[in-house]
N, C-alpha and C positions, 0 to 999 in steps of 0.2 A: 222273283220275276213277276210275280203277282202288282206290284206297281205300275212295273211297265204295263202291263196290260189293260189296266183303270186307266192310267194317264193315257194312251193310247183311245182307248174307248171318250174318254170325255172330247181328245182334240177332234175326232172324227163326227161329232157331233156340233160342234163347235168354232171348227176354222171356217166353214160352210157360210157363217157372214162377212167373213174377211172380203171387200172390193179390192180390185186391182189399184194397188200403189204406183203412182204417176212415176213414170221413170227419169224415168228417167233419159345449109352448112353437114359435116357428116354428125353419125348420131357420136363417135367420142368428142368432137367437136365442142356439140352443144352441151355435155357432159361438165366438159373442163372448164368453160365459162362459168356453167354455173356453181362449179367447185370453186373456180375463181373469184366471182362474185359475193359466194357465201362458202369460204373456207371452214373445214368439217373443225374443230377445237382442238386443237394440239391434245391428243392423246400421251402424250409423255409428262405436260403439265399438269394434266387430273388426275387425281388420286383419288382411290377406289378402293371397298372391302368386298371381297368373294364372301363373306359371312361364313358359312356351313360346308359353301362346295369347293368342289377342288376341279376348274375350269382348266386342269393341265392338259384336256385333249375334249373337246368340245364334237361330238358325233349327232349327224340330223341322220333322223330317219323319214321317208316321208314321199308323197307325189309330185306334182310339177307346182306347185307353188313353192315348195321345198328346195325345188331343183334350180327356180330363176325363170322358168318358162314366161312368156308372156308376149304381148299380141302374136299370139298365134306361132312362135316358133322358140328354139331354146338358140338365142343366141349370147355374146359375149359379156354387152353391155347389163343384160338379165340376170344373166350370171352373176355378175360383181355385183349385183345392188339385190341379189335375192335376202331375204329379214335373217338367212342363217349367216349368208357372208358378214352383215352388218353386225350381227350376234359376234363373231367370232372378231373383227375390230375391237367391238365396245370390251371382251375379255381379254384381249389384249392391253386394255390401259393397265398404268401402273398401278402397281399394288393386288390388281388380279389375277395374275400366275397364268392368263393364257396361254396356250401354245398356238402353233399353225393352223390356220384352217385350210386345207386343200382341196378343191372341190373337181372334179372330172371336168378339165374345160375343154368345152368346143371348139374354140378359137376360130370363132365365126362372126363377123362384123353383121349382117343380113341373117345368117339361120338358113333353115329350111324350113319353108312355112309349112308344119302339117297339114293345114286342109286345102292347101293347093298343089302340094307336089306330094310324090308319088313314093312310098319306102323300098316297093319294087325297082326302083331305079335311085338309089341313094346318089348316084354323083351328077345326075339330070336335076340340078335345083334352079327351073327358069326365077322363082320366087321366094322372096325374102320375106323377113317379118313383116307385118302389118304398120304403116302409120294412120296419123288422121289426114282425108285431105279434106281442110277447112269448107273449102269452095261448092266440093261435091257433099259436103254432110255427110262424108259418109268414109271410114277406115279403105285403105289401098296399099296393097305389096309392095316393097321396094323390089328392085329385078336390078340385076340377078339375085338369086338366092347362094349360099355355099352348100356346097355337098355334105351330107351326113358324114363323117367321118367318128369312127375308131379312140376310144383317149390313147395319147399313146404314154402318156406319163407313169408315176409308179403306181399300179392300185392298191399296195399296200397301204400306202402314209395318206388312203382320203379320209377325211372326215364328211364327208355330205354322201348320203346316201339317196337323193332324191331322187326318183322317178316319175317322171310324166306319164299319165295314162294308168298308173298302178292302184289299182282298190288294195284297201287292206288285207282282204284276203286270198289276194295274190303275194304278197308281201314273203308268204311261209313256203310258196312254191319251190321248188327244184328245180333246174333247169329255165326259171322266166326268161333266159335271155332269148329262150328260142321265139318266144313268144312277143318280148317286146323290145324292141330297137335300142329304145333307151338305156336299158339296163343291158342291153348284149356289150355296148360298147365300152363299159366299163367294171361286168361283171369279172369276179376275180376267176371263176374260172364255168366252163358250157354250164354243168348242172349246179350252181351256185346258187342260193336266192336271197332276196334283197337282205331280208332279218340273218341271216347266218351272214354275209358280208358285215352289215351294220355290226352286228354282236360282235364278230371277230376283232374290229377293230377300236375296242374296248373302255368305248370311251366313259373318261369318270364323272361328266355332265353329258345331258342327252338331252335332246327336244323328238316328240313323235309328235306328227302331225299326217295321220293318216284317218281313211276314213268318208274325206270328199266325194269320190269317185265311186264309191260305193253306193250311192244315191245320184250322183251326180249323169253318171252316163244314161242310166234309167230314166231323167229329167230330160238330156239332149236328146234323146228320143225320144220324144214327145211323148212319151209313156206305153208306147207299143214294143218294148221288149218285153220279156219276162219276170215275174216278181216271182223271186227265189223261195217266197214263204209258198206258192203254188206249185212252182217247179224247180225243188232244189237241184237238180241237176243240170240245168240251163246256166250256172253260174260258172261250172268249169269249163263250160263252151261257150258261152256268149260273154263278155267281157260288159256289156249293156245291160247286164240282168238287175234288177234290184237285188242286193244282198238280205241274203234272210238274215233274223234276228239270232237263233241261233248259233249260226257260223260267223255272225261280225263278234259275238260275245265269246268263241271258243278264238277267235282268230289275234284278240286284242288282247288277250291274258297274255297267248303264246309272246306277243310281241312285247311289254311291259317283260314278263318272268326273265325274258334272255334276254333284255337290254339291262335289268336290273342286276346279272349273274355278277358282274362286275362287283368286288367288295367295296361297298361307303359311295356307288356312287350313285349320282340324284341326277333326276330330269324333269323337265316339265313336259306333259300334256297340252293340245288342243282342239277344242269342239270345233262339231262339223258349222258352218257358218248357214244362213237360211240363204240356199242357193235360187230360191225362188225369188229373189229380191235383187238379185246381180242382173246386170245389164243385158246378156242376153235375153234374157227371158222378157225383158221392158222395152227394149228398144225401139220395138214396132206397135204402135198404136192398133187396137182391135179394128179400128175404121184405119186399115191401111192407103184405101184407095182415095185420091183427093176428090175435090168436088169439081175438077178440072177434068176428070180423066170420066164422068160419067155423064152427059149430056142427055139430054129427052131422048135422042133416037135409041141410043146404046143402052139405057134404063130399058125403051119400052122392047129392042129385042131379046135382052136378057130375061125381063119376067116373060116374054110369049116362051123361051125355050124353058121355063121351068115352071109353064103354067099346070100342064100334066104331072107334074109333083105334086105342085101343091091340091088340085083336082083328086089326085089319091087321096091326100093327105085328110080332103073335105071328106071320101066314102068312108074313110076309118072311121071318122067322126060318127060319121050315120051308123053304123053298123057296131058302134062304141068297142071299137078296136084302141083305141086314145081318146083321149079327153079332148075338149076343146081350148084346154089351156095347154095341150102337148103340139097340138096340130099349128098354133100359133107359133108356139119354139121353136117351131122346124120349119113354117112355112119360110117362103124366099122371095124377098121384092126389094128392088131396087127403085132408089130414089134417086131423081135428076140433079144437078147441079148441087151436090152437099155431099159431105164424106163419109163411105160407106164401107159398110162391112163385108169380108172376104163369106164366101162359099168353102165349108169345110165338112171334112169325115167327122163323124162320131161313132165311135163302137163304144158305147155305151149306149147309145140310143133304143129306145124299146126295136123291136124286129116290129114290121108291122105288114103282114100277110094279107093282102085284100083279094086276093084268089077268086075265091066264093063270088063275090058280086061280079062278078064276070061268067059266074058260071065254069070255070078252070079248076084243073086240078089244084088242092093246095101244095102251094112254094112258088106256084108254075108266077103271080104276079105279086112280087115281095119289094117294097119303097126301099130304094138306098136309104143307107144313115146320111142325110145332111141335112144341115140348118147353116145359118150364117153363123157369124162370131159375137160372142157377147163379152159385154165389158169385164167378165170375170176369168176369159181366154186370155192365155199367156201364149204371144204368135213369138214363136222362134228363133234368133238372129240368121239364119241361113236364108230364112224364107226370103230376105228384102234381094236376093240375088235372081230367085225365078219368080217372083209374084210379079202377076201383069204378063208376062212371057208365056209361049207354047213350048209348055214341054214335053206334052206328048202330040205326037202330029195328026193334024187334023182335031184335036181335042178342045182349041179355045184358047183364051188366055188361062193361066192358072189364077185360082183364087175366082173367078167370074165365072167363065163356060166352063173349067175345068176344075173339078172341087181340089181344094187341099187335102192332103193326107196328112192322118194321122202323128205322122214323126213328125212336123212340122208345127204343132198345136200343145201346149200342156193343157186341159180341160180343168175346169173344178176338182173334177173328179180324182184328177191323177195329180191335181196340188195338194188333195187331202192326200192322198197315198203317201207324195213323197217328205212333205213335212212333218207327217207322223212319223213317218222312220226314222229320218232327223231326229225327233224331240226321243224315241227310243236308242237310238244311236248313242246321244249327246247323255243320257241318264248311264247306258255302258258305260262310258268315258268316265264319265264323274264318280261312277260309284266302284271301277277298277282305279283309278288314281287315288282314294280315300282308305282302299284296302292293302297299300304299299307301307304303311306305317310311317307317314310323313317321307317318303324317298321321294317321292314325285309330289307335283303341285299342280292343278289346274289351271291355263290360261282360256277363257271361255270369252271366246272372239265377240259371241253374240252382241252384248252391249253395245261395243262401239257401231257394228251394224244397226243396230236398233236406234241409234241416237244418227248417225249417220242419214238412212236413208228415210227418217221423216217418221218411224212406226210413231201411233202413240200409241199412251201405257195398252189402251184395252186390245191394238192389234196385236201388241208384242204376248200378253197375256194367252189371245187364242190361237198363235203358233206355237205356245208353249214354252215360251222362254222361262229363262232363270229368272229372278224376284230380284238380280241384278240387272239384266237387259230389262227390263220392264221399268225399271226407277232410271235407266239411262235413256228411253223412251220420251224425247219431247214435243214430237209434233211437226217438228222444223225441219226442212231436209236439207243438208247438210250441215257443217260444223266451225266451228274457227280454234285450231290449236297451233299455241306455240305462236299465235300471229302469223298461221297460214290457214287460207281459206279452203277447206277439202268438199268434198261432193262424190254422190255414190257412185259418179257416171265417166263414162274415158272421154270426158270434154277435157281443156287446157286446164281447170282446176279440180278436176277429178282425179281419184284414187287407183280408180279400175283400166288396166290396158286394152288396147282396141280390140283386141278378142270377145272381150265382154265377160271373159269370166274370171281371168286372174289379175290380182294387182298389178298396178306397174310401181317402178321405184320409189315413189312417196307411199304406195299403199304400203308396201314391205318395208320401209320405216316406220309406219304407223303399228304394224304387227312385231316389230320388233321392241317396239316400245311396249307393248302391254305384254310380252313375256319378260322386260326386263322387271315391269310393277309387280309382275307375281313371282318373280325370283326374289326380289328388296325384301317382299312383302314374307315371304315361305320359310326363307333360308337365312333371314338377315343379313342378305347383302346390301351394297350399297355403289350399286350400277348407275351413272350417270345414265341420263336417260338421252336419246339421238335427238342430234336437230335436225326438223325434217326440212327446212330449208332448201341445204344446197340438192337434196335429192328430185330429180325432174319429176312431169306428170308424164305425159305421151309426148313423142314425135311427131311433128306438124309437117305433114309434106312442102318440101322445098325449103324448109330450114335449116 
């Protein structure tokens, strides 16, 4: 462990110069056109070597990337095109001995959007998955949604064990379905848990792709949950917590040793991806507010209502309570007609107690933490829903009169947190797959992210990538494979679903493709590899 903790020590020294990276008909309808268009290869006419493995039952274990999830709901079409479904086609060509892949389906055209409808009322689904609408710039629910429902098939014969919302080390719980929907509806029985399911059904290839979430929720809350390495007990109760190091390294052995119980059979591995570079986190420019929305008068009432801020901010100064290079950070003014930066919380900000110069008790007069946004702020995708609006009454617009909170911001500070854990995450990963004796094989996503969304070598470098993502590091953002044009972002040639954090159907061919490179490459197989082709990007409203 002693590496992890140098390598750890060096990124937190060092990610600190990293700048914000620029970001960036019915739906079976348009499915089948473009199946029609570009027909998938006769699978009966390719012929294939499984090399080493024996793909007679093909088992995912894993979270909602796993599961098909994506713009924002788990529905049908997701389903069929998630990278296990695809996985389990391509072991099906000849000469590969696949068997069925059977996955929990929802049988749901729309979904049920989780962040707009409600799991307390499972059969109230006014909202369906997410599309884009061109016009508005901006992702929109199709309505109605389907109800949450129950699988009702056999849950003996699944092979896809993926769960939405599931960190890894929920994975070994007992009883998760109480806890998460997804898994109640298809767990095998109340106290089940995902690994004792997955295990049970004994498959002699395996893919784990857990791990996300464990980082990832900690990120969508803008880094105001708990970090498990301060309060490990926060992690069995808040589902938001950053996972400690400890319990993601005791939780991944468990999950490797039982999927491995199985005699001769082999799986691949995959790292956690840098979730600080997926589109939620880009989608809103630091200077969210246009240069339309802030005229002379509205400039000059907003700096008079936070003239007495900044007026404390100047007695700290005097009184060398801050610096004059802190007092600038935080101070707050707005400019007329050019695009500005939102008003937000920082709890990280020094306290700054000016009591005294008043002659007060001390506490009695103590400066909110705020300053504006800087270009190294990572603003949230939820935020573009109430920014500019009042949401709290009588408080102002949010982001202007009324500062942003915390959940709504990733900081510097809390990009170092979580990309370091990433970069110790991803060394568990690599260094439990290495210790299987050749059973498993690493797929380390990183790479194509790194060449995707534009890193070059020295940013991929001080996130900590592999000495692979770092040489797939061009500078360029986005990529041309296979003679399709991809992009890190849920535009019409993008990768990523309009949720902003999971792929849509071309991304999951793209991921399915570089675990079939490290299968050819591990086991000596010889996996044709997908064409990404006929698989879509996002849904266009009104197509």
């Amino acid at each position: 462990m002693a590496f992890l903790f140098m390598h750890t020590k060096y990124l937190m020294y060092t990610i600190i110069l990293i700048l914000a990276i620029s970001a960036c008909s019915s739906e079976d309808e348009l499915v089948d056109e473009r199946l029609e268009e570009n027909p998938v290869p006769d699978t009966v006419a390719l012929q294939a070597d499984p090399g080493s493995v024996n793909f007679g039952k093909y088992v995912a274990i894993g979270n909602s990337i796993t599961a098909g999830f994506m713009d924002g709901a788990l529905y049908s079409s997701g389903q069929a095109n998630a990278y296990t479904a695809i996985l389990g086609k391509q072991f099906q060509i000849k000469g590969m001995g696949g068997g069925a892949f059977n996955q929990p389906d929802i049988n749901a055209i729309n979904g049920f959007n989780t962040s707009l409808n409600s799991f307390a009322e499972p059969n109230n689904a006014p909202y369906g998955h997410f599309v884009l609408d061109i016009a508005a710039r901006r992702p929109v629910p199709l309505t109605p949604g389907d109800p949450f429902t129950l699988y009702a098939g056999d849950k003996s014969q699944l092979n896809n064990f993926g769960v939405p919302g599931a960190r890894l080390i929920e994975a070994l719980v007992p009883g998760y379905a109480q806890y998460n929907p997804f898994f109640a509806r298809f767990a095998a029985s109340p106290g089940a848990s995902m690994l004792a399911d997955a295990a049970a059904a004994k498959g002699t290839f395996f893919t784990v792709w857990l791990g996300n979430n464990d980082v990832l929720g900690w990120a969508i809350s803008g880094g105001s949950s708990p970090d498990g390495e301060q309060e490990p007990g926060a992690q069995d109760t808040l589902s938001s917590t950053l996972t400690s190091i400890g319990s993601f390294q005791q939780a991944y052995a468990a999950v490797l040793n039982n999927m491995l119980a199985v005699p001769d059979a082999k799986g691949v591995a995959l790292t956690i991806p840098p979730i600080t570079l997926l589109p939620y986190f880009r989608a809103i420019n630091y200077k969210p507010f246009p240069k339309e929305q802030i005229n002379k008068d509205i400039a000059a009432a907003l700096n008079q209502a936070y003239a007495q801020y900044n007026s404390g901010l100047d007695t700290a100064v005097t009184r060398k309570i801050i610096t004059v290079a802190e007092a600038a950070y935080r101070k707050i003014a707005f400019q007329a007609d050019t695009a500005n930066p939102l008003v937000m919380q920082d709890k990280d900000l020094q306290e700054v107690d000016i009591s005294e110069a008043f002659g007060a008790p001390e506490g009695s007069v103590v400066l909110p933490k705020l300053r504006m946004s800087k270009a190294t702020d990572l603003l949230l995708f939820p935020l573009a829903n109430v920014l500019g609006q009042e949401v709290t009454k009588d408080a102002g617009p949010y982001g202007l009169a009324d500062a942003v909170a915390d959940q709504y911001v990733l900081t510097l500070n809390e990009q170092v947190i979580v990309n370091t854990r990433i970069v110790v995450f991803n060394t568990i990963i690599a260094q439990s797959v290495a210790a299987t004796g050749g059973r498993m094989a690493l797929t380390d996503i990183n790479p194509i992210f790194a060449d995707i969304t534009g890193l070059t070598p020295e940013q991929a470098a001080l996130l900590g990538m592999s000495p692979e993502a770092i040489a797939a590091a061009d500078g360029v953002r986005g990529l041309r494979m296979n003679g399709v044009d991809l992009l890190p972002d849920f535009s019409p040639n993008g990768i990523m679903s309009t949720d902003g954090i999971h792929p849509n159907p071309k991304g999951h061919a793209l991921v399915a493709n570089e675990i079939i490179k490290t299968i050819n490459a591990s086991f000596g197989a010889n996996i044709p590899p997908v064409d990404l082709v006929p698989y879509r990007t996002v849904i266009v409203a009104g197509q």
